[in-house]
C-alpha positions in Angstrom: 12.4 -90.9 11.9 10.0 -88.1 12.1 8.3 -86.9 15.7 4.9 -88.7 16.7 2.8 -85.7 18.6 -0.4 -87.4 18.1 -0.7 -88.4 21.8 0.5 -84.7 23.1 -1.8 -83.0 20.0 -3.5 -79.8 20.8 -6.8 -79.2 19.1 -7.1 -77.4 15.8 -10.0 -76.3 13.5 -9.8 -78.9 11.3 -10.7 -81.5 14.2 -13.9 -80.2 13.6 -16.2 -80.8 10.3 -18.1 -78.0 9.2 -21.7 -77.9 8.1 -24.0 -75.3 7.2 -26.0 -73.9 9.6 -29.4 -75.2 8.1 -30.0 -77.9 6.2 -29.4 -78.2 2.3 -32.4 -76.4 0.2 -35.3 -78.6 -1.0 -35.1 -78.0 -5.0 -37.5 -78.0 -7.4 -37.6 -80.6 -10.4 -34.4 -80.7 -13.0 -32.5 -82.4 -14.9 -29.0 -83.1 -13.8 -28.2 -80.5 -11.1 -28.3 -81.7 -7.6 -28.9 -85.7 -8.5 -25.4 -86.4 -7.0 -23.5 -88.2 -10.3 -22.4 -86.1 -13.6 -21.8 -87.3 -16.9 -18.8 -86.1 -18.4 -19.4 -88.2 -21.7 -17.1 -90.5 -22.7 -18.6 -93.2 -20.6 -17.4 -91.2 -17.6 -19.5 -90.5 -14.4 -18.2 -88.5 -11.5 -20.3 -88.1 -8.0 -18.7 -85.9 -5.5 -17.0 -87.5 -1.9 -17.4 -85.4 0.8 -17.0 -88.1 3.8 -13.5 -88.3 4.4 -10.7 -90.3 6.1 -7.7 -89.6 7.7 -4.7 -90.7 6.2 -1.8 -88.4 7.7 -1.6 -85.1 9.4 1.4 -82.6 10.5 1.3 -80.1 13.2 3.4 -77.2 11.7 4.3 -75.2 8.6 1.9 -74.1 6.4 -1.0 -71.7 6.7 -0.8 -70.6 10.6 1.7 -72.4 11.7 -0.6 -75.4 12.3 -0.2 -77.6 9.3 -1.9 -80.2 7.4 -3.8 -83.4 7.3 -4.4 -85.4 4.4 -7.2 -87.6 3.4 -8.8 -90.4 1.4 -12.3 -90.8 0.5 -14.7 -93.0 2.0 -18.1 -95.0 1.9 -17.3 -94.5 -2.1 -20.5 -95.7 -4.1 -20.5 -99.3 -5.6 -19.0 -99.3 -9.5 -17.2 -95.5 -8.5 -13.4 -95.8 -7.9 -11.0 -93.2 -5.8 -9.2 -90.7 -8.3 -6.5 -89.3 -5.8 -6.1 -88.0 -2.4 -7.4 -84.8 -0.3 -5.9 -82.4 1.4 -6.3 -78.7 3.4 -4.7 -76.8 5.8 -5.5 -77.4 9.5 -6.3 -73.7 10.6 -9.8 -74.0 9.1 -12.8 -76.6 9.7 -13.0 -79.6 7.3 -14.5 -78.7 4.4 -13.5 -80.9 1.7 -14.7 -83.2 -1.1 -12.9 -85.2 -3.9 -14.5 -86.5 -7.0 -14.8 -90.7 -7.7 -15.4 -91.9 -11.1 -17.5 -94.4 -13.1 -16.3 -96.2 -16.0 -19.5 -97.4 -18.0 -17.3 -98.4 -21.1 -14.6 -100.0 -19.5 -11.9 -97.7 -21.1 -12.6 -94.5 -19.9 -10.5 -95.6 -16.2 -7.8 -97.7 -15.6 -5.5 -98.8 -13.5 -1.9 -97.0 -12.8 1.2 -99.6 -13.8 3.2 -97.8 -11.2 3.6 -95.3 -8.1 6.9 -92.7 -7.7 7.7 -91.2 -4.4 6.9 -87.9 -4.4 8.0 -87.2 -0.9 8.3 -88.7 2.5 8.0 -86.9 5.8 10.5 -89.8 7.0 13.5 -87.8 7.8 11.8 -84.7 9.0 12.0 -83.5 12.8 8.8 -81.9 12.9 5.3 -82.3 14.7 3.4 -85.1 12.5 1.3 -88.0 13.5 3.3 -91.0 12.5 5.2 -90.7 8.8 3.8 -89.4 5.3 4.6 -90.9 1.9 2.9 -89.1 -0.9 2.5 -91.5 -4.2 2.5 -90.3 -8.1 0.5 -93.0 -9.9 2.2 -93.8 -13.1 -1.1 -94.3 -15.9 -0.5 -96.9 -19.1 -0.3 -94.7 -22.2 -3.0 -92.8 -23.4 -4.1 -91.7 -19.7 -3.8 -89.5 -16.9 -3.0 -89.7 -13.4 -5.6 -87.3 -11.6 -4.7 -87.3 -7.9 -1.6 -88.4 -5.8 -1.8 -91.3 -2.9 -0.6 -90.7 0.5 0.4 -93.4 3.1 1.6 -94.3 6.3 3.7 -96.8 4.9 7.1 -97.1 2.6 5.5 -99.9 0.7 4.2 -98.8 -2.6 0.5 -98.5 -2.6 -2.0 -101.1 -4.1 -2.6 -100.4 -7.9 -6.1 -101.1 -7.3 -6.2 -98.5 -5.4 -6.9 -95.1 -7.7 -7.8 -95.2 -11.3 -6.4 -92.8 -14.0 -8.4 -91.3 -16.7 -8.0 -91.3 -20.6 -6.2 -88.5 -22.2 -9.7 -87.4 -24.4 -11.3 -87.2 -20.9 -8.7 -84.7 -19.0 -8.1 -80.9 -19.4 -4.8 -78.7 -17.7 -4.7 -78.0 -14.1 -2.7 -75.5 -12.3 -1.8 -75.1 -9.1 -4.0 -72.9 -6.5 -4.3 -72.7 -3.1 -1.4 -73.4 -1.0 -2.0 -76.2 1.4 1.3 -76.8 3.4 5.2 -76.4 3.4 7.7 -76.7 6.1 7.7 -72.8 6.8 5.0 -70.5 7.3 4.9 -69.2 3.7 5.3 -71.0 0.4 9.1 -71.5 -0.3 9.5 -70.8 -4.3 12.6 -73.5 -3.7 11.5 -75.9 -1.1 8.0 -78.6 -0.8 4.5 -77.3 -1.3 1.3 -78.8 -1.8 -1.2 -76.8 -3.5 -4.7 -77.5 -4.0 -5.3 -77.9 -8.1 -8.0 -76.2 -10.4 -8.3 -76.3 -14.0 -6.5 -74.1 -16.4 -9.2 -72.9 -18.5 -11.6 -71.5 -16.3 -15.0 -69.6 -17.0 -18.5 -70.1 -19.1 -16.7 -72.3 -22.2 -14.5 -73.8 -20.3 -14.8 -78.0 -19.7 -12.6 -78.0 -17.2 -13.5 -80.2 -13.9 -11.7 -80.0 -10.9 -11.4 -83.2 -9.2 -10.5 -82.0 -5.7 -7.0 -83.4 -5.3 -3.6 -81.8 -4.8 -0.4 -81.8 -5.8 3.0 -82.1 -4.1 6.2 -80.4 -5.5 9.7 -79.8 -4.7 9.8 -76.4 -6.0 7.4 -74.3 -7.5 8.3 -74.0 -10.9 8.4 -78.1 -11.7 5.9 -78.8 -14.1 2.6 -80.5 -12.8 1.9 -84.3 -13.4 -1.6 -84.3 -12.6 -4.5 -83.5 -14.6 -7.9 -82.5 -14.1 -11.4 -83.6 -16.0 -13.2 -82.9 -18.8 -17.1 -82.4 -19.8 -15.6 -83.6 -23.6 -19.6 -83.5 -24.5 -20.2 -79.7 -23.3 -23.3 -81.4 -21.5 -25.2 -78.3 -19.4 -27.5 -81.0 -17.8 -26.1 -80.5 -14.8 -26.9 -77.0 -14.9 -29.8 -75.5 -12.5 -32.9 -74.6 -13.9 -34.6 -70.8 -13.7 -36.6 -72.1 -10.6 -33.6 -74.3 -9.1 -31.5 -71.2 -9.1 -34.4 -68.6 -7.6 -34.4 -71.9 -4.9 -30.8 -71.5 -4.7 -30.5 -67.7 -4.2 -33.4 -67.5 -1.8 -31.2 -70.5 0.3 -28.2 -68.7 0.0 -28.6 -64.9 -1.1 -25.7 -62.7 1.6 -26.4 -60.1 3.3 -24.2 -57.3 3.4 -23.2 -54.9 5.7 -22.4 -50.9 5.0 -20.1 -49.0 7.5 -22.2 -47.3 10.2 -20.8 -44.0 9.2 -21.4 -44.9 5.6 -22.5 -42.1 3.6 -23.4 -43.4 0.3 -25.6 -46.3 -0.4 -25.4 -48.1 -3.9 -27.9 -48.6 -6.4 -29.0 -52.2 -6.6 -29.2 -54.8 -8.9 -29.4 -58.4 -9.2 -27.5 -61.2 -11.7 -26.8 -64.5 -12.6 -23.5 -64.7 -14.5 -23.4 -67.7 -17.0 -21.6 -69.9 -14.6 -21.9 -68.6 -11.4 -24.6 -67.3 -8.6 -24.4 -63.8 -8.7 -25.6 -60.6 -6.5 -24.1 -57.3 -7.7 -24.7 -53.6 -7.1 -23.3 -50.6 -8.7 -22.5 -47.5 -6.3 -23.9 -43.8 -7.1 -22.3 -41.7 -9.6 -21.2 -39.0 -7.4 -18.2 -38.6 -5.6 -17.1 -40.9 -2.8 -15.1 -39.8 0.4 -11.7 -40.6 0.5 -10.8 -43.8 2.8 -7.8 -41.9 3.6 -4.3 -44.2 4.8 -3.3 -45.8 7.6 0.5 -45.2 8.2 1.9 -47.3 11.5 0.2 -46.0 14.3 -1.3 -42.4 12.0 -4.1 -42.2 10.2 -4.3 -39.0 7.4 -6.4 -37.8 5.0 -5.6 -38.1 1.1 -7.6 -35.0 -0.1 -8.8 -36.2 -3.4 -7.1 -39.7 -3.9 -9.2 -42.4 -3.4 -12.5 -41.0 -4.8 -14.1 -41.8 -7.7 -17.4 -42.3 -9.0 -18.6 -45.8 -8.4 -18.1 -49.1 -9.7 -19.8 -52.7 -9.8 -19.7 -54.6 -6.6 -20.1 -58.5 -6.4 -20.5 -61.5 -4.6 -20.3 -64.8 -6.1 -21.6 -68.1 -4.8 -20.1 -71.6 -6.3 -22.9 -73.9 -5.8 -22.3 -77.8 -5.7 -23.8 -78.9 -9.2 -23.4 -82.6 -7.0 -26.2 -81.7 -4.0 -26.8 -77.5 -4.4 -24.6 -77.0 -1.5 -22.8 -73.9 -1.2 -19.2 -74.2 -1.1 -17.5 -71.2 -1.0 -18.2 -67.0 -1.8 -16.4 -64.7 -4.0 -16.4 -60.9 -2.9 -15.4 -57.8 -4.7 -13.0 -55.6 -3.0 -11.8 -53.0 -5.6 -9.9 -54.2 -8.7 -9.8 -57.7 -7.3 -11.4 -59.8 -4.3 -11.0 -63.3 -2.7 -12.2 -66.4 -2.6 -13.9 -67.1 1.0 -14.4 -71.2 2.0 -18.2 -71.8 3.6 -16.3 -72.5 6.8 -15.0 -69.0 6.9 -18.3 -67.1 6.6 -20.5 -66.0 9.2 -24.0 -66.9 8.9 -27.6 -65.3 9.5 -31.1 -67.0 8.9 -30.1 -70.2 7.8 -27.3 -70.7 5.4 -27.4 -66.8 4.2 -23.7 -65.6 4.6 -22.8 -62.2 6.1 -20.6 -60.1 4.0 -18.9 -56.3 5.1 -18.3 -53.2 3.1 -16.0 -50.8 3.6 -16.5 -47.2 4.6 -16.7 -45.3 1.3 -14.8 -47.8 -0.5 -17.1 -50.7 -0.6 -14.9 -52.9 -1.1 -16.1 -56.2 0.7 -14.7 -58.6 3.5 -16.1 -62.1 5.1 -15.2 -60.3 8.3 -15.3 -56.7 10.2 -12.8 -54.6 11.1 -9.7 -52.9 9.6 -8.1 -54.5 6.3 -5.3 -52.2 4.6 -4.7 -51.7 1.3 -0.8 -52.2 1.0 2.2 -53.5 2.6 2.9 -54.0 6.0 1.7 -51.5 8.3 0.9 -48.9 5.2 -1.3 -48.8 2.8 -5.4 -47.3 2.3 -7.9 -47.9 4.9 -10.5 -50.1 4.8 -12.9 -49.8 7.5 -16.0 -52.3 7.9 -18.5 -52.8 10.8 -21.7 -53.9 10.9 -24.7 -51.6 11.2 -28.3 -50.9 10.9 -27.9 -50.1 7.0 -27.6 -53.0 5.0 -28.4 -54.7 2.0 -30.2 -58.3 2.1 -29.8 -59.4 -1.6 -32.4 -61.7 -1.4 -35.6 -59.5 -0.3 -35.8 -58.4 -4.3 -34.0 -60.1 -6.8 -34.6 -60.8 -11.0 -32.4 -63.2 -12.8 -31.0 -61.2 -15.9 -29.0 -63.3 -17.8 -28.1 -67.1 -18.0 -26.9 -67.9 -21.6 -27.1 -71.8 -20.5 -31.0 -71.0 -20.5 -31.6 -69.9 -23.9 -34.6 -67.8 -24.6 -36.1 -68.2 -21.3 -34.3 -65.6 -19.7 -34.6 -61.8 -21.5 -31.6 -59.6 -20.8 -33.1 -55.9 -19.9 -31.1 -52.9 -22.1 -29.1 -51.7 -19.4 -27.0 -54.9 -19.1 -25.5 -54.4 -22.7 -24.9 -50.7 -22.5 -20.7 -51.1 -22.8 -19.5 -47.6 -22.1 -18.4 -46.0 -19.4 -21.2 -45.7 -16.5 -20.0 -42.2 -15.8 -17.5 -39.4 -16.2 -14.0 -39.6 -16.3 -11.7 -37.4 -13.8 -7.9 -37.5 -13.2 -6.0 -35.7 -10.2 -2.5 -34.5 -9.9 -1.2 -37.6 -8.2 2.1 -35.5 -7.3 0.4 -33.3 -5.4 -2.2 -35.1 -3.4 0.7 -37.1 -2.1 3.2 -33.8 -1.2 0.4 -33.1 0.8 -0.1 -36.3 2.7 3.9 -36.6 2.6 4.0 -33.3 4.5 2.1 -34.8 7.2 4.7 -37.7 8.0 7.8 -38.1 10.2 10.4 -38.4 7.8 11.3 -42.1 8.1 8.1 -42.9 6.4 7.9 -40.0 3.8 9.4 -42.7 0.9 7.6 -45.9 2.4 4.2 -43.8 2.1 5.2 -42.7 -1.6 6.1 -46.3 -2.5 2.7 -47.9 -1.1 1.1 -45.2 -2.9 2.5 -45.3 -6.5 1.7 -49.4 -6.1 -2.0 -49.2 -5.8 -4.7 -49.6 -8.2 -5.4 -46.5 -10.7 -9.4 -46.7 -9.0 -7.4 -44.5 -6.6 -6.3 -42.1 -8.4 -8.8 -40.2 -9.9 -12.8 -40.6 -10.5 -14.0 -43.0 -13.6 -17.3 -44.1 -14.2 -17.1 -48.0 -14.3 -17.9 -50.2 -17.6 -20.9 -52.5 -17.1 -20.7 -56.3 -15.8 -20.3 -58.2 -19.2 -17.2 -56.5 -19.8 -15.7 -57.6 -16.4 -13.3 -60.6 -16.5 -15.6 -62.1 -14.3 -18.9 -62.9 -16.8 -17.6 -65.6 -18.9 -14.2 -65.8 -17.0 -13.6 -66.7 -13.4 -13.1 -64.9 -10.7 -9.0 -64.4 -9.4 
């Protein structure tokens, strides 16, 4: 049998539920956003669980070293039924939610004929509050399971326990997020349980995440699970113009520029079809090198790592359930990352805090030193927090929200697709010869690996394309 630590348990982040700092914004008059139940058509509701009950929980592997706890949901409306399990990694607050669904036709849910074992914590020495058993639901033809079942018990769950969906109703998932596995990093060949998102992600896409997980041997089995589907395209649950002016004055970041930040961006504001959206675009004039951080040595890198500016971004996904916000997307050079509410700092109210970097701009939830490689390699990015910033909600237009039809005019700059400025290239050779001649020689070929890996931004000056030909407008974000 499995260790019981849950007298000896030390206290971890996720003993804690997280709310924002304020309460949730007062919105003005809709139609379907913030009302707290969807129709996906189909004679399919969905509301959104957020109160939560513990199920199971271990105390190592995964994210930190800490581990896991899984959930189901409770206080679930009358006529709404539970679709699958929750799940997250203990070394952040709870933040979590899972959908329920509503059958109005009577065919749209129904019960699973059978559970499979996914996995049991059973004969597992670690640290882990009684035994797991993670269930598969087994659905009738023509439907799909949504969410797997965990228990403390080796008896088979109720089958009135979770509902699974018709076929027409569901859409591809893939996993995301890892949530736990025995080690401290996802093992390609051993058990993970990931978080799930849809496939098809971005303005046309139907896809509905339904909050669950899924648990796998290895990472390459193919995933049982499913998410949902708006089969109707239905934008009623969409915010209005003045929901989402409510919503970015509620929520708009403020960002943070280096204190020895030279070069301040020019500033606009958007709203992307799907998402809340605050973006600026930095000059068009040469940017100072961020230079490398190389074990314990900082050096210049002449030319590399300037160029002439590009679009910067933060995105907010919004509850379409209650308006709440649930997590922030933020730029940092040819990518960025997904931040969870619980991990952002807050000022006035529920208005997030967000750093850029010195010269870079590239932008973190926190301050400090984040490098741009491997190991103890790679560019610097410096941020700290300052007297300059930017607080994207003191002036702000909505440009563009397709959803919204004629309502919203898009101004000419937003469709100009060329390049917003020249193009430049340096000898990449030569810039690092120089740097290289700076190094001990154990670290010559480590700093000329980290180097040739890194995004062609560094290597040379390019004036950026505009927003609508990012990934980002009718895509998602990573």
């Amino acid at each position: 049998m499995g260790n019981s630590t849950s007298a000896t348990k030390e206290a971890s982040p996720i003993d804690t539920s997280f709310k924002l700092p304020s309460p949730l914004p007062s919105l003005p008059q809709g139609e379907g956003f913030g009302n707290g139940v969807i129709n996906l058509g189909g004679g399919l509701q969905v509301c959104q669980i957020v109160s939560l009950s513990k199920i199971w929980a271990t105390n190592e592997g995964g994210p930190g070293n800490l581990g896991a706890t899984f959930f189901e949901p409770s206080q679930v409306p009358q006529g709404f039924s539970m679709l699958g399990c929750y799940s997250q990694p203990n070394n952040r607050m709870l933040h979590g939610w899972v959908l329920a669904g509503k059958d109005d036709t009577g065919e749209a849910l129904k019960k699973p004929i059978d559970y499979t074992l996914v996995w049991s914590s059973d004969s597992l020495q670690i640290k882990q509050e009684g035994v797991g058993y993670i269930w598969l639901p087994t659905p009738p033809d023509g439907y799909k399971a949504l969410g797997c079942v965990v228990t403390t018990s080796p008896e088979k769950p109720s089958l009135e326990k979770v509902r699974c969906a018709r076929s027409d109703l569901t859409d591809d998932c893939q996993a995301d997020k890892w949530i736990w596995g025995q080690g401290k990093e996802s093992d390609p060949n051993g058990f993970n349980v990931f978080s799930l998102r849809p496939s098809s992600r971005g303005a046309q896409a139907m896809g509905v995440s339904v909050g669950t997980f899924v648990a796998q041997e290895t990472t390459s089995a193919s995933i049982s699970l499913a998410c949902l589907k708006n089969i109707e395209s239905d934008l009623s649950c969409m915010p209005t113009l003045d929901q989402v002016q409510a919503i970015f004055q509620a929520y708009s970041p403020r960002i943070y520029f280096h204190p020895d930040e030279e070069y301040l961006p020019f500033l606009s504001k958007l709203v992307a079809p799907t998402m809340v959206c605050t973006g600026w675009i930095c000059p068009w004039r040469k940017q100072k090198g961020r230079g490398a951080k190389v074990d314990l040595i900082t050096v210049p890198l002449g030319k590399t790592g300037q160029h002439v500016g590009d679009w910067e971004h933060a995105t907010l996904r919004i509850s379409n359930f209650n308006g709440q916000l649930r997590a922030i997307y933020l730029s940092a050079h040819s990518g960025g990352a997904w931040y969870d509410a619980s991990e952002l700092e807050f000022q006035t109210g529920n208005r997030a805090v967000a750093y850029s970097s010195l010269n870079g701009h590239a932008m973190y939830a926190k301050p400090g030193l984040v490098l741009q490689g491997s190991g103890n390699i790679g560019i610097r990015n410096d941020t700290a927090k300052s007297e300059k910033f930017i607080d994207t909600g003191a002036r702000f237009s909505v440009v563009a929200a397709e959803y919204m039809g004629s309502s919203i005019i898009e101004p000419p700059w937003l469709n100009y697709l060329r390049k917003w400025g020249p193009n430049i290239t340096y000898d990449i050779a030569e810039e690092v010869a120089t740097v290289e001649n700076l190094l001990p020689g154990k670290l010559k070929s480590a700093f000329d690996k980290v180097v040739k890996s890194l995004p062609r931004e560094i290597f040379g000056e390019e004036g950026p394309t505009g927003p609508k030909l990012k990934r980002n407008w009718i895509g998602d974000e990573v």
